[in-house]
ZAMARGU-4260 file (C-alpha; in steps of 0.2 Angstrom, whole numbers, plus 5000, padded with zeros to 4 digits):
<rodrens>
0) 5420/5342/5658 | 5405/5342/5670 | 5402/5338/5686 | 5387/5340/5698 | 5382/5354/5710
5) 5382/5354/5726 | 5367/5365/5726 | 5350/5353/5725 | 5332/5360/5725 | 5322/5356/5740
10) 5311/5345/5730 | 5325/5335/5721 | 5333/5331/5738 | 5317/5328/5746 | 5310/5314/5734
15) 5328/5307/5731 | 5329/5305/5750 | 5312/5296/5750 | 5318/5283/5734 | 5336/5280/5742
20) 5328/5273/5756 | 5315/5262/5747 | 5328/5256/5735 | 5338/5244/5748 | 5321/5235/5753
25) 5317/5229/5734 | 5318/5211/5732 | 5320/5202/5715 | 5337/5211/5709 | 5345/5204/5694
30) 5361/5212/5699 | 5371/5206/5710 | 5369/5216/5728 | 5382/5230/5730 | 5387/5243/5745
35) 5378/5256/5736 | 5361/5254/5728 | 5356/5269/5734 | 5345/5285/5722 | 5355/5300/5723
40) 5348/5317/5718 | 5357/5324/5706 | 5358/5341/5697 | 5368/5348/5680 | 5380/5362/5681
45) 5394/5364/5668 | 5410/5373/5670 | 5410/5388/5662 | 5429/5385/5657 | 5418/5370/5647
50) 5408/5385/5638 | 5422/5396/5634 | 5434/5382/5627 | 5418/5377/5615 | 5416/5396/5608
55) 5436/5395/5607 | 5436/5383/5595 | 5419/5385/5586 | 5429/5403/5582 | 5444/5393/5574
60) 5435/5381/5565 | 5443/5375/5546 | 5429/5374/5535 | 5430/5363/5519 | 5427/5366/5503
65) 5409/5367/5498 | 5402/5352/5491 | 5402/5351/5471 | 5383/5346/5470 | 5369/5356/5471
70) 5359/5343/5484 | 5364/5335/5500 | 5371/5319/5491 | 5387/5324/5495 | 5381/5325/5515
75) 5378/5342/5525 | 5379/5357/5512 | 5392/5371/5520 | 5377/5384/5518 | 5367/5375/5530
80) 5379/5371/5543 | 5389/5386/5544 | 5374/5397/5551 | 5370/5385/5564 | 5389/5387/5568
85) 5389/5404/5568 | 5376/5406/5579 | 5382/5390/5594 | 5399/5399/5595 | 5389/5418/5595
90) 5370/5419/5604 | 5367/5401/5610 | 5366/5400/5628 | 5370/5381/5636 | 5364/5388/5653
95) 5346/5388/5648 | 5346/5372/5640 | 5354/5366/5657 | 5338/5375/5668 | 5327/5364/5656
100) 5333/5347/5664 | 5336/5354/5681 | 5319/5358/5681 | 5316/5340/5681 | 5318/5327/5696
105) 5335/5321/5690 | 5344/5306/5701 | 5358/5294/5698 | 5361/5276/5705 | 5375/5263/5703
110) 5371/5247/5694 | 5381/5234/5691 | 5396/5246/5694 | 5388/5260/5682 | 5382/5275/5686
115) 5365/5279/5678 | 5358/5296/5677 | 5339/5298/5675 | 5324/5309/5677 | 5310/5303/5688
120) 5293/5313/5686 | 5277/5307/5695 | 5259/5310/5689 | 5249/5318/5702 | 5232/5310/5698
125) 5233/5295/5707 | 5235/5277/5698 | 5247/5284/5685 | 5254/5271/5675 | 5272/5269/5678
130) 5283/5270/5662 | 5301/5270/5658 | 5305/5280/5641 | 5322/5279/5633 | 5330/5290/5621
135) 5340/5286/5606 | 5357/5290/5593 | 5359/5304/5593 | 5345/5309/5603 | 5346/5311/5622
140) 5332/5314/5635 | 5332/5330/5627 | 5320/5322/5614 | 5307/5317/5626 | 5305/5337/5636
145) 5289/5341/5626 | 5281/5324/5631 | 5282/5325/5649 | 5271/5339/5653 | 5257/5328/5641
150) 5260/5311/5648 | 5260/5315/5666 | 5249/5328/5669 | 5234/5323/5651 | 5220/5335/5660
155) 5233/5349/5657 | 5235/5344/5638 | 5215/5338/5633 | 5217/5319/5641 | 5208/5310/5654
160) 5216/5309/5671 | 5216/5289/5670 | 5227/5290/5654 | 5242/5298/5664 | 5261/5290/5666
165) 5272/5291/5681 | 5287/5294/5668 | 5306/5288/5671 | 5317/5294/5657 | 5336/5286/5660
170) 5350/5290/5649 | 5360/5276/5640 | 5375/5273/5644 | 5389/5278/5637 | 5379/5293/5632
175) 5375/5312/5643 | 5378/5312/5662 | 5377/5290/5662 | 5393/5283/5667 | 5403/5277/5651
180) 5407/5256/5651 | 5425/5252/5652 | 5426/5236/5643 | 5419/5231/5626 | 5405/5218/5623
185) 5396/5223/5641 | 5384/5236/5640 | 5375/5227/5624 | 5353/5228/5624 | 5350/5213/5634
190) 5360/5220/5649 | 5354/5237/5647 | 5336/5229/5647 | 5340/5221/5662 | 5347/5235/5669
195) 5330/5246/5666 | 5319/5231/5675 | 5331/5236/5689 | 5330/5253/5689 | 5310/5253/5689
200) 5313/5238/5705 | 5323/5251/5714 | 5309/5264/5713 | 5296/5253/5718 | 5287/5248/5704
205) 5280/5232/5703 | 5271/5234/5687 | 5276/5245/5673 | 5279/5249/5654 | 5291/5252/5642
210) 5293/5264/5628 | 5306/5269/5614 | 5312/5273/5597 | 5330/5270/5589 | 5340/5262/5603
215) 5325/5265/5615 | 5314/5252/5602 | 5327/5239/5604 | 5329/5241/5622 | 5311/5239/5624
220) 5308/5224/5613 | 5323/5215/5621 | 5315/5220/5638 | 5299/5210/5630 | 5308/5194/5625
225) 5316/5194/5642 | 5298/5197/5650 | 5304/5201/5668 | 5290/5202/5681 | 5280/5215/5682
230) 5281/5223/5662 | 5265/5224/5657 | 5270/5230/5640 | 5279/5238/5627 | 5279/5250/5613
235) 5289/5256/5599 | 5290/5268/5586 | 5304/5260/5577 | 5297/5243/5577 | 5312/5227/5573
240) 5300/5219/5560 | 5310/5215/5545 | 5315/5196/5543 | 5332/5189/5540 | 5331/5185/5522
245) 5323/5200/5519 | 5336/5209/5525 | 5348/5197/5517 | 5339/5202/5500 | 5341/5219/5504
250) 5358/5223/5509 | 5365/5211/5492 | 5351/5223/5482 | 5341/5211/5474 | 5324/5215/5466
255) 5311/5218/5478 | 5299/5200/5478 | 5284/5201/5467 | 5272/5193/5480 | 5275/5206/5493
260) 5261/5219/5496 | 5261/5235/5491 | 5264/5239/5510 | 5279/5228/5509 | 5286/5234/5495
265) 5287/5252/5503 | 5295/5246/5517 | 5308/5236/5506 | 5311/5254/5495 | 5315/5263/5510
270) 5326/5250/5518 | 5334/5249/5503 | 5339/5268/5503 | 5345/5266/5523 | 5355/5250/5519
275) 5362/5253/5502 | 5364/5273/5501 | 5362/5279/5520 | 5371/5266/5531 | 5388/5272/5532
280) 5386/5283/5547 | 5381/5267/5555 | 5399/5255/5548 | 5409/5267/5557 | 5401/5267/5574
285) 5398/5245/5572 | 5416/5245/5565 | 5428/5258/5572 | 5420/5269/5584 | 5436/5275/5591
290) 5443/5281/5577 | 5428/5289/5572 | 5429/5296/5590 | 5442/5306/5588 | 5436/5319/5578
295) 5419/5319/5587 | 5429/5325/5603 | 5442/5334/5595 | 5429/5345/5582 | 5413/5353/5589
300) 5409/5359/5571 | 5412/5337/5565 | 5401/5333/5580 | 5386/5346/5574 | 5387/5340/5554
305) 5387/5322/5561 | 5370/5326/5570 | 5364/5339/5559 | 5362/5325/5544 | 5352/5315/5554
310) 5342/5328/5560 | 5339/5333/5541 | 5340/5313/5534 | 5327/5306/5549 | 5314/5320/5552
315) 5297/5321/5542 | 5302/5338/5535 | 5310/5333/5518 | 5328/5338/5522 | 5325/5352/5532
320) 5326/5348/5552 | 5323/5368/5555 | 5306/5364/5551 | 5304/5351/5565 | 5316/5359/5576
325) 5324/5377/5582 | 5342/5380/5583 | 5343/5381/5601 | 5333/5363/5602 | 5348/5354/5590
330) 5361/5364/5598 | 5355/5357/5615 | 5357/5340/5610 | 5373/5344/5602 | 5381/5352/5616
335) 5375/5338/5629 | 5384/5328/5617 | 5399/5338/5616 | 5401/5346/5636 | 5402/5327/5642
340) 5413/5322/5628 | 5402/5307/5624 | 5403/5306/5606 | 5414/5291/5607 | 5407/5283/5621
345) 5391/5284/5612 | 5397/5275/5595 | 5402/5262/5606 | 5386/5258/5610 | 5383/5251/5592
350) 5400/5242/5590 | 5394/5232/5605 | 5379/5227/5599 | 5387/5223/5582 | 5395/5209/5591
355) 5381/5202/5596 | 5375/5202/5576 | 5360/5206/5571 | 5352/5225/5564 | 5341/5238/5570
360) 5325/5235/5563 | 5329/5215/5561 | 5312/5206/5566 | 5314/5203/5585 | 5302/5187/5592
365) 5291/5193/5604 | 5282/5177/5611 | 5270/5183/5624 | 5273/5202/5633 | 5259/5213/5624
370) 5267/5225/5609 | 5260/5240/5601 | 5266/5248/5586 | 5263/5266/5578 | 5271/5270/5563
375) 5277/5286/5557 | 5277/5290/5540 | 5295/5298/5542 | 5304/5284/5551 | 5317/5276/5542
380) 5306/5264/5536 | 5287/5261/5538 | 5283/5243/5545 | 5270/5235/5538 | 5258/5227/5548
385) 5259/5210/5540 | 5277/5210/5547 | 5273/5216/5563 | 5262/5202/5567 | 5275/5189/5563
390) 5285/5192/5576 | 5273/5201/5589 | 5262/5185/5596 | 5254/5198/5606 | 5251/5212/5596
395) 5239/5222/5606 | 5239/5241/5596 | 5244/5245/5577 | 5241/5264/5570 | 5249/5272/5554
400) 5248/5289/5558 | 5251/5307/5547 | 5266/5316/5553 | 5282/5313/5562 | 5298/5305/5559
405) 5311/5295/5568 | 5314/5309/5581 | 5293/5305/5586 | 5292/5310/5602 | 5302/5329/5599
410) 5295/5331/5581 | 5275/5327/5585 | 5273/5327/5605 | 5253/5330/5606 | 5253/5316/5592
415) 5266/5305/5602 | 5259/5307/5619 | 5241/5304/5611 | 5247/5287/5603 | 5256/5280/5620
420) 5238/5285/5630 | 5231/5275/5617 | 5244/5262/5616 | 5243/5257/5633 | 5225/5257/5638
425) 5218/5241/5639 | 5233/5239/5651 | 5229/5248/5664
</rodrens>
């Protein structure tokens, strides 16, 4: 229920001009050429029918009974969630949350038949890293916002101007203002991977970097096992560590081994938890995402409890997301989710890579590309270093820092945009 405007900022249309006509000249595609591999400027503007249709049924929204514990075993407690509720269908304002990314550079370009929506911001000190940054579930570039103004611009922020980033945030697809995939088993990592190292061809990058958590981790470390010409590195703040049997010991709960480290033993205590007590969110999207679908675009209120418990479940703020975040920065994400309908299309994404096998945080081998790691103490689970260097032959940067959760780059951006500096320094 969006669509884009015909109105386009003088700058937007300026630099989208300058790409579109670069773009055709790239050689090395892994795609097969098509009619149209132009960069299009691209701005968000949606319906306001959209905006009224969402109060409408935020107004009639059913509530359950409250839950009959006094925790958040049960999930999302009805004291929490009604608030938020309240206040999407009464004071929250979609418009400004929409001026945030059309403050950006935003473009859109057709590969392999799929549009994909991205923001392209340049440094302006000169010999600025190019870096490609992708988002994650249920995160979208909305998670990355407070980052840019620290990656691109360091001198503005405390940096040095030879630490700065030429930033290209895309949105996966399936998910925001990204085209959604038609058929099953096509859009899985390695072809979004491949479809990234395209997108950074088309804007002339020759040399580059790659960064992400959640999805954006996996897309990076596939990227690294593919090692395409011209990526220089990756990093990752949700690092695929774990081995096989562990995960095998894991998931049929046996005792944790008495020879791993104490490290080791944490992170076996907290995959334990996700696997065994926090995974079910996960078998629905890797086993029937359409039926889960329905009610995500039927149900703004299911959409919001959905997120909500990860926000609380995933952030370093024992339970309590509000701590980490304001109302209007969950209700962004939320509503992106929500005004483009792509709560479905997003659950795709993990039933796809399900048939590929595999998990998230299973140890992916990275013979050669250069990988660096930071690890936060509220990510789902804290790698330890010792796994790490299993699977990373080129481990070029490990750091356990103090705060932050899954959600790194939007929880902790000074702390963030000061690890990917630090990260990618000896690569420049």
């Amino acid at each position: 229920m969006s669509k884009i405007s015909s109105s386009l900022t003088r700058r937007n249309f300026l630099a989208g001009a300058a790409l579109a006509g670069a773009s055709s000249m790239l050689p090395g595609s892994l795609f097969a050429a098509t009619a149209d591999n132009s960069i299009r400027p691209f701005r968000i503007h949606v319906p306001e029918a959209a905006i009224i249709d969402l109060r409408r049924r935020l107004a009639a929204t059913r509530w359950p009974d409250r839950e009959t514990v006094s925790d958040q075993s049960q999930g999302v407690q009805l004291a929490k969630l009604q608030p938020l509720v309240q206040y999407w269908g009464t004071e929250y304002d979609w418009r400004k949350a929409e001026a945030k990314l059309n403050a950006l550079p935003q473009f859109i370009t057709k590969i392999d038949g799929l549009d994909i929506q991205f923001a392209h911001i340049r440094s302006r000190h000169p010999n600025a890293m190019p870096l490609i940054m992708t988002h994650g579930w249920p995160g979208s570039i909305f998670e990355l916002l407070k980052t840019v103004g620290p990656l691109t611009d360091p001198t503005a922020y405390g940096g040095r101007a030879e630490d700065a980033f030429h930033l290209v945030l895309p949105t996966y697809p399936g998910y925001g203002f990204s085209g959604k995939p038609a058929k099953g088993v096509e859009w899985t990592p390695p072809k979004v991977a491949r479809a990234w190292h395209e997108l950074m061809q088309r804007l002339g990058y020759k040399r580059y970097v790659a960064q992400g958590g959640d999805w954006g981790a996996i897309i990076s470390e596939v990227m690294a096992i593919q090692a395409p010409a011209g990526l220089l590195g990756v990093h990752t703040n949700m690092p695929g560590t774990v081995p096989p049997d562990v995960v095998q010991l894991v998931r049929t709960r046996q005792p944790v081994p008495a020879e791993f480290s104490a490290e080791e033993k944490a992170a076996y205590a907290s995959l334990d938890i996700f696997y065994n007590h926090g995974f079910g969110y996960a078998e629905m999207m890797n086993t029937r995402p359409q039926t889960l679908g329905y009610s995500l675009a039927d149900s703004p209120v299911g959409m919001a409890a959905f997120f909500y418990e990860k926000f609380a479940t995933w952030t370093y703020t024992g339970g309590q997301p509000e701590r980490a975040f304001t109302r209007d920065e969950m209700l962004d994400d939320i509503s992106l989710y929500w005004l483009t309908n792509t709560g479905t299309s997003s659950s795709r994404s993990y039933w796809d890579a399900a048939q590929l096998g595999g998990g998230p945080f299973t140890a992916r081998d990275v013979p050669k590309v250069p990988v660096a790691v930071t690890v936060f103490p509220g990510e789902i689970y804290q790698a330890p270093r010792s796994w790490a260097t299993r699977n990373y032959h080129n481990l070029i940067y490990f750091n356990v820092v103090e705060k932050g959760g899954h959600f790194a780059a939007w929880e902790e951006p000074a702390l963030f945009s000061a690890e990917i500096r630090a990260a990618f320094r000896s690569l420049r």
